[in-house]
C-alpha positions as CSV (number, residue, x, y, z in Angstrom):
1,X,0.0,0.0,0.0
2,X,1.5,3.6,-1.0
3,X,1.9,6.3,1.9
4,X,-1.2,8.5,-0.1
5,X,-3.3,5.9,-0.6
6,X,-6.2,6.4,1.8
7,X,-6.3,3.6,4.5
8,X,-10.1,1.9,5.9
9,X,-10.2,-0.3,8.8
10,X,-12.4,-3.6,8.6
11,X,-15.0,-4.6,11.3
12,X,-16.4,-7.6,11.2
13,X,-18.6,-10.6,13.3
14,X,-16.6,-13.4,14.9
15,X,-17.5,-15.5,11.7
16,X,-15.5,-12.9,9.4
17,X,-18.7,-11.1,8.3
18,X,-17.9,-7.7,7.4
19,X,-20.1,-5.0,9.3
20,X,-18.3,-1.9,8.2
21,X,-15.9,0.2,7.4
22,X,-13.8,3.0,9.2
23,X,-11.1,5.7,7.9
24,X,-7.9,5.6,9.5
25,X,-8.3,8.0,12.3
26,X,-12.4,7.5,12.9
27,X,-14.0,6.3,16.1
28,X,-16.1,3.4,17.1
29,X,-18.8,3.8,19.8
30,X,-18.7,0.7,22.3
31,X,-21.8,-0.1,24.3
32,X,-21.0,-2.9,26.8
33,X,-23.8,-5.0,28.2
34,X,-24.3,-2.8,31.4
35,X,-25.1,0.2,28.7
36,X,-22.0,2.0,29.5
37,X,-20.3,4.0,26.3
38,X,-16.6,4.1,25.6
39,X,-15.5,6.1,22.4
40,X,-12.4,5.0,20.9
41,X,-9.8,6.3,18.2
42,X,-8.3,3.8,15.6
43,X,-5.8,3.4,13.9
44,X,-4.9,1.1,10.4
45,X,-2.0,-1.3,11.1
46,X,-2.6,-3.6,8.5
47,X,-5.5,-5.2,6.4
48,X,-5.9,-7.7,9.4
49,X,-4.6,-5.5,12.0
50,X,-5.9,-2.1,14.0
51,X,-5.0,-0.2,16.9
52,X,-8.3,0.5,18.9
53,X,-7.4,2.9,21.8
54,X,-4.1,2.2,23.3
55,X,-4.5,-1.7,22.5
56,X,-3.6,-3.6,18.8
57,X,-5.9,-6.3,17.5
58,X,-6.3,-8.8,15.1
59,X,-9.5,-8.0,13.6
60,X,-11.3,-11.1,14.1
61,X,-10.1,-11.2,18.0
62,X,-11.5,-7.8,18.4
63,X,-14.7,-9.3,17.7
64,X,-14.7,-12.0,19.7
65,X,-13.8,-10.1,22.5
66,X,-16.5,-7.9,22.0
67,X,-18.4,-11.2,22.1
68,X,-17.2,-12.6,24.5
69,X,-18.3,-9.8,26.6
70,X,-21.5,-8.9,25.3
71,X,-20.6,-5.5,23.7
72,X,-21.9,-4.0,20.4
73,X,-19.9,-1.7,18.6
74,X,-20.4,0.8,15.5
75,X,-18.9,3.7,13.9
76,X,-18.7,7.5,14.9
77,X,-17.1,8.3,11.9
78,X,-18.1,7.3,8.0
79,X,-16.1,6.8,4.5
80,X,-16.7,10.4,2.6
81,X,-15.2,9.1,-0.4
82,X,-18.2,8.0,-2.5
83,X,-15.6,6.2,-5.3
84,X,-15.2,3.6,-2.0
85,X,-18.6,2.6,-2.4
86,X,-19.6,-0.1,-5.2
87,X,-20.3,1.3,-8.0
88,X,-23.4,0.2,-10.2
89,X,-24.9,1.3,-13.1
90,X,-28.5,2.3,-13.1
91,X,-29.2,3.4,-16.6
92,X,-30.6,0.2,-18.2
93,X,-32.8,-0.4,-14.5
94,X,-33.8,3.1,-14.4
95,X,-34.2,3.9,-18.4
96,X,-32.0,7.1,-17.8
97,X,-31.1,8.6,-21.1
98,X,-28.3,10.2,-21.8
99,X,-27.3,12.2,-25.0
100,X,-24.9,10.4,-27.7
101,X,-21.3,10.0,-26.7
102,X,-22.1,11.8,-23.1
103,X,-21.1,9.4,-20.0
104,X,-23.4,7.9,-17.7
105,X,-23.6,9.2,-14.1
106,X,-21.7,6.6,-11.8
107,X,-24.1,5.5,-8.8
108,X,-22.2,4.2,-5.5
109,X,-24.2,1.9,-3.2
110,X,-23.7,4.0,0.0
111,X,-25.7,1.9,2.3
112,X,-27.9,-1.6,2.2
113,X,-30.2,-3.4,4.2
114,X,-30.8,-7.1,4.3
115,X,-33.2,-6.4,0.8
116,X,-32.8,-2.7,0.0
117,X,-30.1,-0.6,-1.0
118,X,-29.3,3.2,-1.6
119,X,-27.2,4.8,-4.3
120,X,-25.6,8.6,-4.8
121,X,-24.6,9.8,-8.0
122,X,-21.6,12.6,-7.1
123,X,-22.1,14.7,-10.3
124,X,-23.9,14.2,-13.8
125,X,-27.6,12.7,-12.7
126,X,-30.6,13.6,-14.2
127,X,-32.8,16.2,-12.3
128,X,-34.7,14.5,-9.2
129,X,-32.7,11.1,-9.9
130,X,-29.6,12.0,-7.7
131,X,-30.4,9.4,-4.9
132,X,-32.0,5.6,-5.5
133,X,-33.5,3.2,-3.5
134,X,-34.0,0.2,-5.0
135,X,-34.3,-3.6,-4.4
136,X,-32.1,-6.1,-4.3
137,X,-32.4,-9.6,-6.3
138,X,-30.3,-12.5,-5.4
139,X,-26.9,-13.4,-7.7
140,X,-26.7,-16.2,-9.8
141,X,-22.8,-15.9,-9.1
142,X,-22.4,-16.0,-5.7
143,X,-24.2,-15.7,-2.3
144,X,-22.7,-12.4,-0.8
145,X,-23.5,-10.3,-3.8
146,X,-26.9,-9.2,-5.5
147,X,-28.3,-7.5,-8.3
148,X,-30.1,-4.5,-9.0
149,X,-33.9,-5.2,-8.9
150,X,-37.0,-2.5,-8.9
151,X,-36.5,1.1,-8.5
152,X,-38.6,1.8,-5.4
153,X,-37.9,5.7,-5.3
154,X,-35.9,8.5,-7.2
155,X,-35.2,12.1,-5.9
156,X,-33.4,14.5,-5.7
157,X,-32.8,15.6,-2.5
158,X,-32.0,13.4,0.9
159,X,-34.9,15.4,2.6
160,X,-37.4,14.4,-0.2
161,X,-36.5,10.4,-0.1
162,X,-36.0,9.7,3.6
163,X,-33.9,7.0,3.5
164,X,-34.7,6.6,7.9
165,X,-38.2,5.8,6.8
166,X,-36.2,2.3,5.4
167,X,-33.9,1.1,7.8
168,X,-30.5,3.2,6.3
169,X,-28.0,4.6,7.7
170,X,-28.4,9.0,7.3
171,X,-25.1,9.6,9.0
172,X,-23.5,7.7,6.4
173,X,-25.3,8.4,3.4
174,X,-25.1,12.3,4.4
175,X,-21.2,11.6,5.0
176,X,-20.5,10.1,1.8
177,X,-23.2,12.6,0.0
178,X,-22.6,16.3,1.0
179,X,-19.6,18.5,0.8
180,X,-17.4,18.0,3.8
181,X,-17.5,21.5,6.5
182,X,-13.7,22.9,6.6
183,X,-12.2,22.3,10.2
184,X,-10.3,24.8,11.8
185,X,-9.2,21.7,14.4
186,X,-5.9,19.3,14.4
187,X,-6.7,16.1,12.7
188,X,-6.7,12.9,14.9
């Protein structure tokens, strides 16, 4: 991995599922089975590897732990990169036209429930067809990935398609979808 490439930080189950993903830097919220909170910073070591407060883990013993103990844990902080996000095309689901020779708008798959999921087109969507949610068919290929099904709802704004009302994520759609505020503090 080059020193400018960007670095993410798996999570996953005790059975290798992955839950999510973190940038190098973000917090994880840990609620333990007496409902006390702990926020912690981590860090990337290595694909397998992280640094989660002061201690190093193997991924997969992390989550054991966490297990072990009865804990749940979940990101503070979300990807804003939207080219991290699978990318699918939605013009032959959707019948989006687009003029000869012009590109078609690239839609990421920001979040996804256990049947739905939600794209963002960055730049070049048609008017009111910026965010998707749509349904999602089983693969013929394999049994982790899916295909895009009906088009539930189009729209162009995040107000106008309330992705709560379906079980997503809006902290990390609305990471991954607006402009990020300038800082004026220290990065982590």
């Amino acid at each position: 991995m080059s020193e400018n490439q960007k670095k993410y930080i798996r999570f996953i189950s005790s059975h290798y599922k992955t839950l999510f993903y973190l940038p190098d830097g973000g917090r994880i919220r840990i609620t333990y089975s007496d409902g006390k909170q702990d926020d912690k910073v981590c860090r990337f070591a290595d694909e397998y590897h992280t640094r989660i407060g002061f201690f190093h883990y193997h991924i997969c013993e992390f989550a054991e732990r966490m297990e072990q103990i009865g804990a749940k844990y979940e990101p503070l902080d979300y990807i804003r990169e939207p080219e991290f996000y699978r990318e699918v095309l939605m013009t032959r689901v959707a019948g989006i036209e687009t003029p000869a020779g012009a590109k078609h708008p690239s839609y990421y798959v920001i979040d996804e429930t256990d049947d739905l999921g939600f794209t963002f087109a960055p730049k070049g969507a048609p008017k009111g067809r910026r965010y998707c949610i749509f349904k999602k068919l089983p693969s013929e290929y394999t049994l982790e990935d899916y295909r895009i099904g009906e088009v539930l709802l189009w729209s162009g704004t995040l107000r106008d398609i309330r992705p709560q009302d379906y079980g997503f994520n809006v902290a990390k759609i609305k990471t991954a979808a607006q402009r990020p505020r300038i800082r004026d503090q220290p990065e982590r």
